[in-house]
C-alpha positions as CSV (number, residue, x, y, z in Angstrom):
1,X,0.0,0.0,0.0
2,X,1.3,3.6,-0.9
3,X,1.5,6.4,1.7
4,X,2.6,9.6,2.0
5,X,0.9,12.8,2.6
6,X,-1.0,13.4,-0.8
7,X,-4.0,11.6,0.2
8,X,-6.2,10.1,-2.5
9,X,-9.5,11.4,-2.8
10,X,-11.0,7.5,-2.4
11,X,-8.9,6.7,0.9
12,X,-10.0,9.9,2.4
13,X,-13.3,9.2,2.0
14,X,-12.7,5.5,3.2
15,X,-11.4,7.5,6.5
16,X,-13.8,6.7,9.5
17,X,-15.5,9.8,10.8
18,X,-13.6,12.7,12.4
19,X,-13.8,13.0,16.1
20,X,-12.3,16.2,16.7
21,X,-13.2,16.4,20.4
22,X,-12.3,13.6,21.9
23,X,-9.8,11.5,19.8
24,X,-7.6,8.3,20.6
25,X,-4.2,10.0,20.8
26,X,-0.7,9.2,21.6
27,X,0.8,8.6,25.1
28,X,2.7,12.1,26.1
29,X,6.3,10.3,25.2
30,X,7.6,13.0,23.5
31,X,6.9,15.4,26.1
32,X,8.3,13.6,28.9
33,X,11.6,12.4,27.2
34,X,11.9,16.3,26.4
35,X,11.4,17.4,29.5
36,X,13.9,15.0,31.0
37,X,16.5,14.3,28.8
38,X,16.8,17.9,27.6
39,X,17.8,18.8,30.6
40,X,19.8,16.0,32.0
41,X,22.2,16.3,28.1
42,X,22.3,20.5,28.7
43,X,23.8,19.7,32.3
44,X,26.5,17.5,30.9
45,X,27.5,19.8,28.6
46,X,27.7,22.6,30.8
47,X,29.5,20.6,32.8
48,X,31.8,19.4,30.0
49,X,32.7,23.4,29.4
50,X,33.1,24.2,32.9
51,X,36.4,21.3,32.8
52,X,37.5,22.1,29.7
53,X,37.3,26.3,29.9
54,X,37.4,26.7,33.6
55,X,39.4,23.9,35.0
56,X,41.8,23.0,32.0
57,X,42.1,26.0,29.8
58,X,41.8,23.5,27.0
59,X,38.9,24.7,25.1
60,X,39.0,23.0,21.5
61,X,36.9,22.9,18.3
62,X,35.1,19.8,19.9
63,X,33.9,21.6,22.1
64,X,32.6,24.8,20.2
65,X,31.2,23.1,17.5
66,X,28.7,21.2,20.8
67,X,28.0,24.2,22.2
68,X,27.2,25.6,18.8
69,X,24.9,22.2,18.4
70,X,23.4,22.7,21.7
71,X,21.2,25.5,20.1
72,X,19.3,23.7,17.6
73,X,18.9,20.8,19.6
74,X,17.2,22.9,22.2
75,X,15.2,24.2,19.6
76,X,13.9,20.6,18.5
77,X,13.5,19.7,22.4
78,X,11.3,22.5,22.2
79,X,9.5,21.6,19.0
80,X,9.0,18.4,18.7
81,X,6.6,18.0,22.1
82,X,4.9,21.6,20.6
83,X,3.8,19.7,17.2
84,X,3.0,16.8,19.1
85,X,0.8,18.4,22.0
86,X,-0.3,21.2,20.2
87,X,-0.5,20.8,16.3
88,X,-2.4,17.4,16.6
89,X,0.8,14.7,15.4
90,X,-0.5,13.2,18.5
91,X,-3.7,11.9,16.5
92,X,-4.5,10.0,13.2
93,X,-5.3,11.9,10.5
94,X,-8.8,11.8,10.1
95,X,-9.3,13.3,13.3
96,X,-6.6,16.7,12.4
97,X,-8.7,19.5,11.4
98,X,-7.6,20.5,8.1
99,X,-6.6,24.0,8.8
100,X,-3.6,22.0,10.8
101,X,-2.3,20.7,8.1
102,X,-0.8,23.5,6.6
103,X,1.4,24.6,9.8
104,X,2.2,21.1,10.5
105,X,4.3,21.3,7.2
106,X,5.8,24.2,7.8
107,X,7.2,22.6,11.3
108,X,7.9,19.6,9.4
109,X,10.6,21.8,7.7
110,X,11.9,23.4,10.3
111,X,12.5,19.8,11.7
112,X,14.3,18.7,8.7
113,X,16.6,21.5,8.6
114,X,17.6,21.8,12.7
115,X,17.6,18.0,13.0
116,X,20.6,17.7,10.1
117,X,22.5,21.1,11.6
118,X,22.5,19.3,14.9
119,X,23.1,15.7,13.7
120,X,26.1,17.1,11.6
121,X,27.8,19.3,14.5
122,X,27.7,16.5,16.8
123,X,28.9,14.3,14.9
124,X,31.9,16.4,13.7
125,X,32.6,17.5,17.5
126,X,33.2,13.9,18.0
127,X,35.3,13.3,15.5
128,X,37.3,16.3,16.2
129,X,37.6,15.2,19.6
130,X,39.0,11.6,18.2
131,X,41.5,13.6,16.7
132,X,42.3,15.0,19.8
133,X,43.0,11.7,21.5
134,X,44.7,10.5,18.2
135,X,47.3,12.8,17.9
136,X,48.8,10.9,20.4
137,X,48.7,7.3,19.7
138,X,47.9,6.7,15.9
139,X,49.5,7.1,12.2
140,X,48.8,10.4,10.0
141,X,46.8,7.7,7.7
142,X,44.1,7.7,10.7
143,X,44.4,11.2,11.0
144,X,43.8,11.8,7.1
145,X,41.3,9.4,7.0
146,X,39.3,11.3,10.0
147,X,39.7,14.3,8.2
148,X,38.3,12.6,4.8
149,X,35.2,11.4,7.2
150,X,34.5,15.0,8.6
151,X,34.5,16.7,5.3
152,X,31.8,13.8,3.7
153,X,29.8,14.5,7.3
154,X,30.3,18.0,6.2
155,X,29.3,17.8,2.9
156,X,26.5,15.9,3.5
157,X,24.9,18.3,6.7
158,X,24.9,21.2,3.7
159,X,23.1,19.3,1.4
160,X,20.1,17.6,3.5
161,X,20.0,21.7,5.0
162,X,19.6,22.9,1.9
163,X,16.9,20.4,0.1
164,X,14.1,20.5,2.1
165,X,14.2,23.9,1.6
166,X,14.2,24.0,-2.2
167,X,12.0,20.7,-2.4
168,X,9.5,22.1,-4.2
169,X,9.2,25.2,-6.7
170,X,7.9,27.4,-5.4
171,X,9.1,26.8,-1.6
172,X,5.5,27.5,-0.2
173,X,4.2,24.5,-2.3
174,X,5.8,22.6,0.7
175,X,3.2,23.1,2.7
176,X,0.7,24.6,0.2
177,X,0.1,20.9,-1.3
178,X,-1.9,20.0,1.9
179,X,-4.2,22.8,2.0
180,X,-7.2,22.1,0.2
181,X,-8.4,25.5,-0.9
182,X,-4.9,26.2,-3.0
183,X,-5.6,22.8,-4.1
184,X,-9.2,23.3,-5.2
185,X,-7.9,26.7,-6.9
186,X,-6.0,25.1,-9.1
187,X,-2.3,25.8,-8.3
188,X,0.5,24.1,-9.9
189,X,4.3,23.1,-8.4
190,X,6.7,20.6,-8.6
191,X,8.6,18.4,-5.8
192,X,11.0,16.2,-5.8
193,X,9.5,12.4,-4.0
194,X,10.0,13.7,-0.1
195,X,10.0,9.7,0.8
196,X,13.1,8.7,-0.9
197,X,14.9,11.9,0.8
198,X,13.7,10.7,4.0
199,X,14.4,7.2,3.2
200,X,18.2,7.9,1.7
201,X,18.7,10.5,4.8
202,X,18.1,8.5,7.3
203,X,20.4,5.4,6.1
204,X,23.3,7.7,5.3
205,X,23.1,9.1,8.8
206,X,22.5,5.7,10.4
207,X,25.7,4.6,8.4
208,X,27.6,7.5,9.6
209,X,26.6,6.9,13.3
210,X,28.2,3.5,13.1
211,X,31.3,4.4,11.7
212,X,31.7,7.3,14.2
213,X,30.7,4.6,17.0
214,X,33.2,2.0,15.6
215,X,36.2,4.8,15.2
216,X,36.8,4.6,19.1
217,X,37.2,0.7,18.6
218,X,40.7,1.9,16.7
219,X,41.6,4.7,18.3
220,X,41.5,3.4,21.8
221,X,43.5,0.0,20.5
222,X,46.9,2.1,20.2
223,X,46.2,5.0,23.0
224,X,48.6,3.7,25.5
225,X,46.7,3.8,28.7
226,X,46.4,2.0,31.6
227,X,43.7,-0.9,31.0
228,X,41.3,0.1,33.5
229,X,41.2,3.8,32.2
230,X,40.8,2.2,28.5
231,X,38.1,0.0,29.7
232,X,35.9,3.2,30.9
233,X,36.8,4.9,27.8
234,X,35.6,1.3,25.7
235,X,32.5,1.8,27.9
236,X,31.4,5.2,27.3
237,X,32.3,5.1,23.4
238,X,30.1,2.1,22.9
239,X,26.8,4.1,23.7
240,X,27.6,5.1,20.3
241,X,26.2,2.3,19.2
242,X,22.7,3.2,20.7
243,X,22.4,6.0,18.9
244,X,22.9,3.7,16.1
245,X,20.3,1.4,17.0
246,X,18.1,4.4,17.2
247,X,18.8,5.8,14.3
248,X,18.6,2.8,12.3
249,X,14.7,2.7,14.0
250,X,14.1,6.2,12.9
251,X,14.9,5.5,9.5
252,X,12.7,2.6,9.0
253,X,9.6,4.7,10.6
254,X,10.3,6.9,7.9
255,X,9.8,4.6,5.2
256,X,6.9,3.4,7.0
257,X,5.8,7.1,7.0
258,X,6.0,7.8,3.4
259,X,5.4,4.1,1.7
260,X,3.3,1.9,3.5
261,X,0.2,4.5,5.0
262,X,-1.7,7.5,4.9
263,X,-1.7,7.8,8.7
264,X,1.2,10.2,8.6
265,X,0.7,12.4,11.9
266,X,0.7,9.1,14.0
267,X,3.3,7.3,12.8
268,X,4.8,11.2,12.5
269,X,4.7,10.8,16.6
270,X,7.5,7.9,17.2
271,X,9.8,9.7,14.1
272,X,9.7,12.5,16.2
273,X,10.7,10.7,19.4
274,X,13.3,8.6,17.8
275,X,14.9,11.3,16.5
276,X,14.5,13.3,20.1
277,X,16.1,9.9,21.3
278,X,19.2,10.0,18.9
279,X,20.3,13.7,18.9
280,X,20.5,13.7,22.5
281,X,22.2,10.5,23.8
282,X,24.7,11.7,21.1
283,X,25.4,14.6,22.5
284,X,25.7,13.0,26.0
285,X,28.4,10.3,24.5
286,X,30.5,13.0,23.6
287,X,29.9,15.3,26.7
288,X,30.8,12.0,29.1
289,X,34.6,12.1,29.0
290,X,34.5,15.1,30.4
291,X,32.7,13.9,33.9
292,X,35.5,12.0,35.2
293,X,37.0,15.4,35.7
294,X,34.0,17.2,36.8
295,X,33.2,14.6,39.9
296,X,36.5,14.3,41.1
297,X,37.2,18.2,41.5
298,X,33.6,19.6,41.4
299,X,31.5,17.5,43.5
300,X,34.5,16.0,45.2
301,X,33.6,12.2,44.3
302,X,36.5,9.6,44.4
303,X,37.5,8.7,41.0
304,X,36.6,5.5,39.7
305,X,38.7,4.8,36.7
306,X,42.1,5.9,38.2
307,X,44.9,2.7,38.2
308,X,47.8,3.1,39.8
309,X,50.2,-0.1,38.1
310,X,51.7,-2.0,40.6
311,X,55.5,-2.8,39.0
312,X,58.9,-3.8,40.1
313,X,61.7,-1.5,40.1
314,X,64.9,-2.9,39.0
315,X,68.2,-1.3,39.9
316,X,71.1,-2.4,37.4
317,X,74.8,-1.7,38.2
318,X,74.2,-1.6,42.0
319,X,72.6,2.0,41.3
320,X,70.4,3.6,43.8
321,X,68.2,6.7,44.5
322,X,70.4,9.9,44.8
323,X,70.2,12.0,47.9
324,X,70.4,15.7,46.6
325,X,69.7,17.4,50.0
326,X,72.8,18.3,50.4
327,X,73.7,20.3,47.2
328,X,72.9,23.9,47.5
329,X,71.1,25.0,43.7
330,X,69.7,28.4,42.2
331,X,67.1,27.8,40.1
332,X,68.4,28.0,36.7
333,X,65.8,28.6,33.9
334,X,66.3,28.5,29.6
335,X,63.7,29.6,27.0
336,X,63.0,27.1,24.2
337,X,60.1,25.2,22.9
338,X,58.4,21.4,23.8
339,X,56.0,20.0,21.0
340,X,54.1,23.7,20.1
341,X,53.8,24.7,23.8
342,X,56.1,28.0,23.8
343,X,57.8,29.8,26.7
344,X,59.0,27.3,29.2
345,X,61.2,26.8,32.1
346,X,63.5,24.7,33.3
347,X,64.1,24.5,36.9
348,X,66.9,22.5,38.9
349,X,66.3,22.4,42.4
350,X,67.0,20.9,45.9
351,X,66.9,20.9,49.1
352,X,64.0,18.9,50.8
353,X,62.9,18.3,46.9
354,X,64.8,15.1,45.5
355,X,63.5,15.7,41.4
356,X,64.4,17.6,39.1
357,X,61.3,19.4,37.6
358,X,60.7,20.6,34.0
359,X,57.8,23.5,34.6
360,X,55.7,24.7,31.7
361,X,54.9,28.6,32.8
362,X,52.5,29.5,30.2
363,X,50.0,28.7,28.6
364,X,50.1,26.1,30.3
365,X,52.0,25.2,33.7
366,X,53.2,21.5,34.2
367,X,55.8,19.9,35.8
368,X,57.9,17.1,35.0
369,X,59.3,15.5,37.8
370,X,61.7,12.9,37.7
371,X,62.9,10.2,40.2
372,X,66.7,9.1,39.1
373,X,68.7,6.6,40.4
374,X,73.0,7.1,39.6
375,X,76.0,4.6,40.6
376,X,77.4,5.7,43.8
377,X,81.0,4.5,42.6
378,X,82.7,7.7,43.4
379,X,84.1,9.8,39.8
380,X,87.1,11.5,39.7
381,X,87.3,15.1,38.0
382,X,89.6,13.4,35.0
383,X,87.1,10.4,34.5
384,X,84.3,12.6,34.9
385,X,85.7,13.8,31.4
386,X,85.6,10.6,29.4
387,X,83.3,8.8,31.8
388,X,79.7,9.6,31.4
389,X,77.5,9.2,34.7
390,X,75.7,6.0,34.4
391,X,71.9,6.6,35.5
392,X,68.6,5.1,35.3
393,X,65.3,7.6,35.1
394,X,62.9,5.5,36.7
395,X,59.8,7.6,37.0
396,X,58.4,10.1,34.8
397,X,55.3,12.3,35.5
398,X,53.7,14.9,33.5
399,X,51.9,16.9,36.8
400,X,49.9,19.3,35.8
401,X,50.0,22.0,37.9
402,X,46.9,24.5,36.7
403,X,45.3,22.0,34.4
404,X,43.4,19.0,35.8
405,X,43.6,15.6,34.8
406,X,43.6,15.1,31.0
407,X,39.7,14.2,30.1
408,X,40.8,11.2,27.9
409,X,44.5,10.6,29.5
410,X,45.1,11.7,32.7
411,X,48.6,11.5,34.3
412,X,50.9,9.6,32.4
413,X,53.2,7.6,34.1
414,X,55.8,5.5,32.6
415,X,59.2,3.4,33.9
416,X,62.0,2.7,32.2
417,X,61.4,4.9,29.5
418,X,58.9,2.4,28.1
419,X,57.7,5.6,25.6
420,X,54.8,6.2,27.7
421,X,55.5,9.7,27.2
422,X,56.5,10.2,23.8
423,X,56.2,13.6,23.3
424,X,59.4,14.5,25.4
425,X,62.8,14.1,24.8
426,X,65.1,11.3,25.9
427,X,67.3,12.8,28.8
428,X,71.3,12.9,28.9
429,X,73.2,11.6,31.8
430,X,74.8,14.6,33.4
431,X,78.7,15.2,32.8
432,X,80.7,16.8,35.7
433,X,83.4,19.1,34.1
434,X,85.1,19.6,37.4
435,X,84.9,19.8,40.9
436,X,87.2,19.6,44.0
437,X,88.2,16.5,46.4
438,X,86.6,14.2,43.7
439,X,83.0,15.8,44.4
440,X,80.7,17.0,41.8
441,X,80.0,20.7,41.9
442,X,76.8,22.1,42.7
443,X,74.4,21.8,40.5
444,X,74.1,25.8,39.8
445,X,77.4,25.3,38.1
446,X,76.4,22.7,35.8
């Protein structure tokens, strides 16, 4: 059976009678999802700004582009229980009075055009937040092939934007081809078949949900992480493919819509809360990272993904920890540049402080600290010449000292130089160049 929403004259009057007072409607689904996950996914993302503005000065394109999303999704939040409730898509057909169906189409548009802005920024915040984590861990073929995804995603936002609005010719035929007087007068237009752009919308989108949802699957697979943390991370990633699920559900009530009955402002109803569904628990994937952050420091709950590794700590060539306490230093600091972060210092120090410490000023301040272990075998001045001194670096921390935790790393903690921290360079054993009574000099005179 054909559907749609030009009616044939014989199935209208095949229509049971109207009962415009008290008609069979809908449960109120769509207005109690919107009026409690609207709020619940605007909270997350304020809370996702509040880490990544005020606690980590680390705002990115990820998270403009949500905030920039968070607009039109409020807008449909908005909508979608008003047309429901209040422009009778809470009814069949037959009981919509027909001076309905003209601002019911004009809605319909509206819909069409905020639901693929929102869909689109979403899904390229998420992807942009991907590349975030993969600049890290993964090839540039990753890279350029998340960059090929985001301009399709891209590309294909514009266009579903654009065509609803020039479906038909003249534009006001889109909702002028359910009013029966322009009808009855005679006026001609032309539309392209609204079902198929439903139908082929709908399954693109669904396809690029699951790619976005299986992306993580990758990404997460070369992060180097601590299992536990990459567990939580495998966790929240997979919701993804709910809003898949979803999607794929929304899709097939829009072919159900437009190709199988006439019926179109009750099935219109579940598209509408499908879609409700998907563009929220979408947005709420991609806020979630950010709540590990916001517990621990906001509402001071212990974390739950932290994983401190348990590991022996071996000691070759009868090494052991240095005592520096009784050096006396001055703070020596050099300008330079560590992997585009400009301005830093570097800071030798002692006293009751057994690390040397690399500290980041601005933008961002950091510290490296580092836990060394040197033979005790005593150096002379001349072999401290030819002789380099044999060390071990045993621990290496990137502390942050304004930002908080990474969202999607954290600390990073790494032994032996197992490249957990790839991104700094491999330290030299220092070289004495001279000293008296076989001792090395301070270490302001290194």
């Amino acid at each position: 059976m054909p559907g749609g929403i030009n009616v044939p004259l014989d199935v209208i009057l095949s229509w049971p009678s109207p009962n415009y007072n008290d008609p069979v409607t809908q449960p109120k689904r769509v207005l109690v999802f919107s009026c409690i996950i609207g709020p619940i996914s605007i909270a997350l993302l304020c809370a996702r700004l509040w880490v990544r503005i005020h606690m980590q000065h680390n705002a990115g394109w990820d998270d403009w582009l949500m905030l920039a999303a968070a607009f039109p999704m409020s807008a449909l939040t908005v909508i979608f229980p008003l047309v429901t409730e209040v422009y009778r898509f809470d009814r069949h057909a037959w009981d919509v009075e027909y001076k309905y169906f003209p601002i019911q189409r004009k809605f319909v548009m509206a819909i069409y055009v905020l639901y693929s802005l929102t869909s689109g920024l979403i899904k390229l915040s998420i992807l942009l937040f991907y590349r975030r984590l993969s600049s890290r861990a993964v090839s540039p073929t990753f890279r350029w092939t998340m960059r090929i995804i985001m301009f399709i995603i891209g590309g294909y936002s514009v266009a579903f934007i654009i065509i609803p609005i020039f479906m038909c010719r003249p534009i006001s035929a889109f909702w002028d081809q359910v009013d029966f007087t322009k009808f009855a007068q005679g006026q001609e237009w032309t539309c392209i078949n609204e079902g198929a752009d439903v139908v082929a919308h709908g399954i693109i989108s669904t396809v690029q949900d699951l790619i976005v949802a299986f992306l993580p699957t990758i990404l997460c697979w070369n992060l180097q992480m601590p299992l536990r943390q990459k567990i939580a991370l495998y966790s929240i990633f997979a919701l993804g493919y709910t809003s898949v699920a979803i999607g794929a559900m929304r899709t097939y009530q829009g072919y159900r819509l437009f190709f199988t009955t006439y019926d179109v402002t009750w099935v219109a109803s579940d598209i509408w809360l499908w879609s409700l569904l998907e563009l929220h628990i979408g947005s709420m994937c991609a806020n979630a990272p950010a709540l590990k952050i916001f517990f621990e420091k906001v509402l001071k709950v212990n974390r739950l993904t932290s994983w401190t590794p348990s590991r022996s700590r071996s000691q070759p060539y009868g090494s052991r920890k240095q005592d520096f306490s009784n050096f006396s230093a001055t703070p020596r600091s050099t300008n330079g540049q560590i992997r585009g972060i400009n301005r830093f210092k570097t800071l030798i120090q002692s006293g009751n402080d057994k690390s040397s410490q690399l500290k980041i000023s601005h933008p961002r301040s950091a510290t490296l600290r580092i836990n060394a272990h040197v033979d005790p075998s005593p150096i002379t001045p001349r072999d401290s010449m030819t002789k380099p001194l044999a060390s071990e670096y045993i621990d290496t921390v990137l502390i942050d000292d304004n930002r908080e935790n990474d969202i999607e790393m954290g600390k990073l903690p790494t032994s032996h130089f197992d490249n957990h921290v790839q991104a700094l360079p491999q330290l030299q054993s220092p070289v004495f160049l001279g000293g008296r009574d076989g001792r090395p000099p301070p270490l302001s005179q290194i």
